[in-house]
C-alpha positions in Angstrom: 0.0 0.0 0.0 1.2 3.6 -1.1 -0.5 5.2 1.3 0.7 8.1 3.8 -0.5 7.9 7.6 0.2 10.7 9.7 -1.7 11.1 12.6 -2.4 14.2 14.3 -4.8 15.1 17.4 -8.6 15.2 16.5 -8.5 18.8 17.7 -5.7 20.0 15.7 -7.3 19.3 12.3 -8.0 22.7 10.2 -10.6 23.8 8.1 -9.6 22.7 4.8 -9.3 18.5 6.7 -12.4 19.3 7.8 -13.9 20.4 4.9 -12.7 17.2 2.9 -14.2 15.0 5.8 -17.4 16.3 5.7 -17.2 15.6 1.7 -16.1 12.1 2.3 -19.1 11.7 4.5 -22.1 13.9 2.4 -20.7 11.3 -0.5 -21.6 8.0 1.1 -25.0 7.5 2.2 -23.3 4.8 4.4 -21.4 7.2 6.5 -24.3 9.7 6.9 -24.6 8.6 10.9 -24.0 11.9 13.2 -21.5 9.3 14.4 -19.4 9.9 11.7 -19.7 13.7 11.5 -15.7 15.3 12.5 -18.3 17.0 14.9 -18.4 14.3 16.7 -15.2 12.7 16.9 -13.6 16.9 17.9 -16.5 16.8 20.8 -15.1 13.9 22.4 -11.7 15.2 21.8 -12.5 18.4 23.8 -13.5 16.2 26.5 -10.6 13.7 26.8 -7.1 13.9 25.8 -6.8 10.4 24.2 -8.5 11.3 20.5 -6.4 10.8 17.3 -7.0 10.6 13.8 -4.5 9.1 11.0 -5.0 11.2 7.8 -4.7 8.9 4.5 -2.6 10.2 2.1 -2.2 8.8 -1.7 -0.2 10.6 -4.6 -0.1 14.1 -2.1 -4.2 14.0 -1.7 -6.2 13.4 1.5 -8.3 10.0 0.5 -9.5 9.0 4.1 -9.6 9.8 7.9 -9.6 7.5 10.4 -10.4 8.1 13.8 -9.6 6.3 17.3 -8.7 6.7 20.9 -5.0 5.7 21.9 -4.6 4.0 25.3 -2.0 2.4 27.4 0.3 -0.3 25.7 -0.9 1.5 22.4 -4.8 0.2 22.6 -6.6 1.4 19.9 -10.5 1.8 20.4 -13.0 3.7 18.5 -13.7 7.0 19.4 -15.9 7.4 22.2 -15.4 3.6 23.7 -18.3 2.1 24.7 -20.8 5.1 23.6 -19.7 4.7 20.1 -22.8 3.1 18.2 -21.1 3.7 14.6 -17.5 3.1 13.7 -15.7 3.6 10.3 -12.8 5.0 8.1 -14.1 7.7 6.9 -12.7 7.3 3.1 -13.4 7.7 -0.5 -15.5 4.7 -2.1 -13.6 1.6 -3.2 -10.9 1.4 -0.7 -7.5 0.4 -1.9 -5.6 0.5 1.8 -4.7 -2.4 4.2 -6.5 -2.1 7.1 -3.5 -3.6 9.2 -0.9 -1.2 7.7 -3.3 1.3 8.4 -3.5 0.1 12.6 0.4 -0.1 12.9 1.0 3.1 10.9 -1.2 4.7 13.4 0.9 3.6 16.5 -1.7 1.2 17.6 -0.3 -2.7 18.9 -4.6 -3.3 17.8 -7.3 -1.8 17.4 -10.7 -3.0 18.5 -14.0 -2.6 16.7 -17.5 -3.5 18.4 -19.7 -1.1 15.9 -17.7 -1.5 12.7 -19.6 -0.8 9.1 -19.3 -4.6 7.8 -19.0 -3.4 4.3 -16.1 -1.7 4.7 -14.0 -4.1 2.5 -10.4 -3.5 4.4 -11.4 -4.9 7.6 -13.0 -8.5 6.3 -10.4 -10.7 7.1 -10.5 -9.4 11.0 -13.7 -9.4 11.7 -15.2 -12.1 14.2 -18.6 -11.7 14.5 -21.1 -9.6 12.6 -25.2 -8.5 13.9 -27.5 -6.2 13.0 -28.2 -2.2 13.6 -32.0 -1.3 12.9 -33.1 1.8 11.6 -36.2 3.4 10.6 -36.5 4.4 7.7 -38.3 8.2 6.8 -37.5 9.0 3.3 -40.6 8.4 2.3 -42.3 10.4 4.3 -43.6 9.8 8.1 -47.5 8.2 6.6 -45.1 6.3 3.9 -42.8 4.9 6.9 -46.2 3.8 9.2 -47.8 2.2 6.2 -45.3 0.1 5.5 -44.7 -0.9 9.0 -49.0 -1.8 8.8 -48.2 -3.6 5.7 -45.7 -6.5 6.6 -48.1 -6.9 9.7 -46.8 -4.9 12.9 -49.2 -3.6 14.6 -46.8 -1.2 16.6 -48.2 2.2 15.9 -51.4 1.9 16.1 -51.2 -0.1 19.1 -48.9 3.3 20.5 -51.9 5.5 18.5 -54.7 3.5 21.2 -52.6 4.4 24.1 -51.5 8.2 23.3 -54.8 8.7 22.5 -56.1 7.1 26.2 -53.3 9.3 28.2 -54.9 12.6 26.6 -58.4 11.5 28.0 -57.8 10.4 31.0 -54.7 13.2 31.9 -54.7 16.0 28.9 -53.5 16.5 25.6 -49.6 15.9 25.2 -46.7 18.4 24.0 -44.0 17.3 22.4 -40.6 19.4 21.6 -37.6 18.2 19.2 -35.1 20.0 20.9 -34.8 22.2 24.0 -31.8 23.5 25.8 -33.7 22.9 29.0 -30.9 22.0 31.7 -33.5 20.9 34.2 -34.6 18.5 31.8 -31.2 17.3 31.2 -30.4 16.6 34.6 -34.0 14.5 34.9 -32.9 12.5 32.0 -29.3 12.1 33.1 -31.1 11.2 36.7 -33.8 8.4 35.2 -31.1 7.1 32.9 -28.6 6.4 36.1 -31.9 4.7 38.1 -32.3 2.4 35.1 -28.6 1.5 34.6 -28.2 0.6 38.4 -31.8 -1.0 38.9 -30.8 -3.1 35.7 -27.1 -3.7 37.6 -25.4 -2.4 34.4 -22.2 0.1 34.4 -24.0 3.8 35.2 -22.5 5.9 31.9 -23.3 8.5 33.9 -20.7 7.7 36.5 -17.8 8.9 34.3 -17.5 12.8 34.1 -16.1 12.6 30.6 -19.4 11.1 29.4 -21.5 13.8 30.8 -19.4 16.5 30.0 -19.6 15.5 26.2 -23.4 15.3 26.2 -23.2 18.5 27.3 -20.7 19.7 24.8 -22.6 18.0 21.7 -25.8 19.6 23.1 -24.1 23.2 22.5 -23.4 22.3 18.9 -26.4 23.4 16.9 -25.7 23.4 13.4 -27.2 21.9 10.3 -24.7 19.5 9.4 -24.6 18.5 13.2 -26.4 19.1 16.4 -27.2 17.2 19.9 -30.7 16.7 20.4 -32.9 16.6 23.2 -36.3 15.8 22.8 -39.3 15.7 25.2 -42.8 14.5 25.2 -45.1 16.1 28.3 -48.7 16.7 30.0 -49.7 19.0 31.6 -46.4 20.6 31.6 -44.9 17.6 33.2 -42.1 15.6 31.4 -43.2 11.9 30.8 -40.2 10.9 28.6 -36.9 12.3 27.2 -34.3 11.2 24.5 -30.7 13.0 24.1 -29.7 11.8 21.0 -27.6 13.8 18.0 -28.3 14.2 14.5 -26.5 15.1 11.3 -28.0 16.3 7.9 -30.1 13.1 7.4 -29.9 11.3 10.5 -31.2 11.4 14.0 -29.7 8.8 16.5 -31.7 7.1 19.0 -29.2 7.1 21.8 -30.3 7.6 25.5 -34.2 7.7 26.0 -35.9 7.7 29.3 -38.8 8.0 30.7 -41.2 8.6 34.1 -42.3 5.2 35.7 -45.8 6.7 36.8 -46.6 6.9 33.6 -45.2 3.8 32.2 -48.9 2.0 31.2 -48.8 4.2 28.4 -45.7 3.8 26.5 -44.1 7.2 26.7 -41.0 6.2 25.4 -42.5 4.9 22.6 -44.7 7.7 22.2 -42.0 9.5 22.2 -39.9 7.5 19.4 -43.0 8.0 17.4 -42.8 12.1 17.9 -39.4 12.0 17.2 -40.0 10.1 13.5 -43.0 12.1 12.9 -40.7 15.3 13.5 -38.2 13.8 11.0 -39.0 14.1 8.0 -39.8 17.6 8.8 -36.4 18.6 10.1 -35.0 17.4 6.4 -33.9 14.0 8.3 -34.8 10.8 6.4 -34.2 8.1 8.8 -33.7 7.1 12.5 -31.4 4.8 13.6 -32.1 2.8 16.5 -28.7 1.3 17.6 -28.1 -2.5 17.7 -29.3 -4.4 20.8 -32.1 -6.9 20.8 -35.7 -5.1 21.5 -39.2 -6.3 21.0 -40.3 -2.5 19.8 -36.9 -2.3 17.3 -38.0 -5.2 15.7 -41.4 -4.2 15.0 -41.0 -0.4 14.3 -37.3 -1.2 12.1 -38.2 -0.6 8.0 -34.4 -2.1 7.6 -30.6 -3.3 9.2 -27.0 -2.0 8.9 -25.0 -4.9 9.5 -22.0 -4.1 12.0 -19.3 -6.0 12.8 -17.0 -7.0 15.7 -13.2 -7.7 15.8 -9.6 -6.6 16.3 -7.1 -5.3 14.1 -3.8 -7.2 15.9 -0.1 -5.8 15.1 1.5 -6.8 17.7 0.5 -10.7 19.0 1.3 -9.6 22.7 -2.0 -7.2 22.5 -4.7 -9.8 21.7 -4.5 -12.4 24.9 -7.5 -10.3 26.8 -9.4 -10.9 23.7 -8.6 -14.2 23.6 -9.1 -14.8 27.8 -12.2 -13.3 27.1 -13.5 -15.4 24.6 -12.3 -18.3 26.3 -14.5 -17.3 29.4 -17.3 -16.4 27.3 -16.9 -20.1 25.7 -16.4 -21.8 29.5 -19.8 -20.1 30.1 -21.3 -21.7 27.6 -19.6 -25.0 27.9 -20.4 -25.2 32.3 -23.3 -23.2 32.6 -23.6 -21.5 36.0 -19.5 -23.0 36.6 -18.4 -20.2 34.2 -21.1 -18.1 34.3 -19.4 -15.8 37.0 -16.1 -15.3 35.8 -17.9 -14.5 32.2 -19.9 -11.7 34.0 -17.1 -10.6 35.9 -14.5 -10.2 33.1 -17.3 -8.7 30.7 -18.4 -5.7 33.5 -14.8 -5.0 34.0 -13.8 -5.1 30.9 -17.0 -2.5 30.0 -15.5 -0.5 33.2 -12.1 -0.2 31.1 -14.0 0.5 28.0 -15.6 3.7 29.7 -11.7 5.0 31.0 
């Protein structure tokens, strides 16, 4: 491979980088995810000093931009650890660098990937395990979207129609706002989401002042190629449900929604989702995506799948044996049941703890 790396931090890039990221990204409909927006990747470089991005040189033109967080023993991850929902090179169609030259030429022993775009050609030979990302799809419109949903049989939104429809008569009629700069309402999101993440004895994302501090960051950037979003639905004047998510030209995020328990007969984080896609289309955005994860309502509201992939990019052998540990103890788990059931859900919650450092 010809290519030139040089690497650089995420907050040093200049304009015209910048400029020929954002082209990379408005010509790929696969890389329209606010994930991928250099917004992004310099908001969670303002909030930790660990951000890098190689610049991919060929023939004395930029061609791609790939970027990652550096830890100790050279660790590469993808920007934003464990939050990160999206992950890609962002590069010009048909790809002709090696993905492994690219890693070392970075000054990375590996990098892992939990969130990668499978159809990034590069990476095929080191990816171990691929799923699905579901996302609704709004091009058409939001009717176009629900009729198509009624048409292959799911009976989601009218089913969320029957129950919107019984909170207004039995409580009042319900307000709903795309974005609001509200920092109480923050702070009651940020409090119900922590509830949930400790009632559910998961790692509290809140816990970490880096992860806060960056949704508060991305919330100041209102632009229209990029902005943080956070969107309530409410009676009465009383929030029932709220989503911080982030958007870029075309596509909203469903990131962190939450919602009040008192009220939870009627859905309103659903209700909610369903605001948020009739809003869409509206606000120019043509789809939603809904983050992978297993979900009764992602199934039946999801008009389609990105398919995301999971591996490691090794350089340097040393670098892989906690992959490989962990595997192993995943594979005892399954093997001896409740034997290695501990260890595997020890060694996964620390190894999320490290993820979130």
């Amino acid at each position: 491979m010809s290519t030139k790396i040089s690497v650089i931090r995420a907050g040093d890039l200049n304009e015209q980088q910048l400029h020929q990221w954002a082209g990379f990204q408005d010509a790929d409909p696969a890389l329209h995810s606010p994930y991928f927006c250099h917004q992004f990747t310099q908001a969670v470089a303002a909030v930790r000093d660990d951000v890098f991005v190689a610049i991919m040189e060929d023939a004395g033109r930029i061609v791609g931009f790939f970027p990652f967080q550096k830890g100790k023993l050279k660790i590469g991850r993808p920007v934003a650890g464990a939050l990160s929902d999206f992950q890609a090179v962002i590069a010009m169609p048909d790809p002709q660098w090696d993905a492994q030259e690219l890693v070392r030429k970075s000054g990375l022993s590996l990098w892992d990937f939990d969130h990668l775009l499978a159809m990034q050609a590069p990476f095929a030979a080191y990816i171990r395990k691929t799923e699905s990302s579901p996302y609704m799809d709004l091009s058409g419109g939001y009717e176009s979207y629900a009729r198509a949903r009624r048409e292959v049989g799911s009976e989601q939104i009218k089913k969320a129609g029957n129950l919107g429809r019984k909170l207004e008569r039995e409580i009042g009629p319900l307000e709903f706002v795309a974005h609001t700069a509200d920092e109480a309402t923050f702070q009651l999101l940020l409090k119900w989401k922590s509830q949930q993440y400790l009632a559910s004895g998961t790692i509290d994302v809140f816990s970490y002042e880096w992860t806060v501090a960056l949704l508060r960051r991305l919330l100041e950037i209102q632009t229209p190629e990029f902005a943080g979003m956070l969107s309530v639905l409410s009676v009465k004047g009383k929030i029932i449900a709220a989503h911080l998510g982030m958007r870029s030209k075309t596509t909203w995020h469903y990131w962190f929604p939450s919602y009040d328990h008192e009220f939870a007969r009627f859905s309103p984080g659903l209700l909610l989702l369903l605001k948020m896609a009739e809003a869409a289309p509206v606000m120019g955005l043509n789809r939603i995506d809904l983050g992978k994860g297993e979900s009764q309502y992602k199934d039946r509201l999801a008009s389609g799948e990105t398919a995301i992939a999971e591996g490691s990019v090794v350089v340097k052998p040393w670098a892989s044996i906690w992959r490989k540990v962990r595997r192993n103890t995943e594979s005892w788990s399954g093997s001896f049941g409740s034997v290695g059931a501990v260890p595997a859900k020890l060694l996964r919650r620390v190894d999320r703890k490290l993820r979130f450092r």
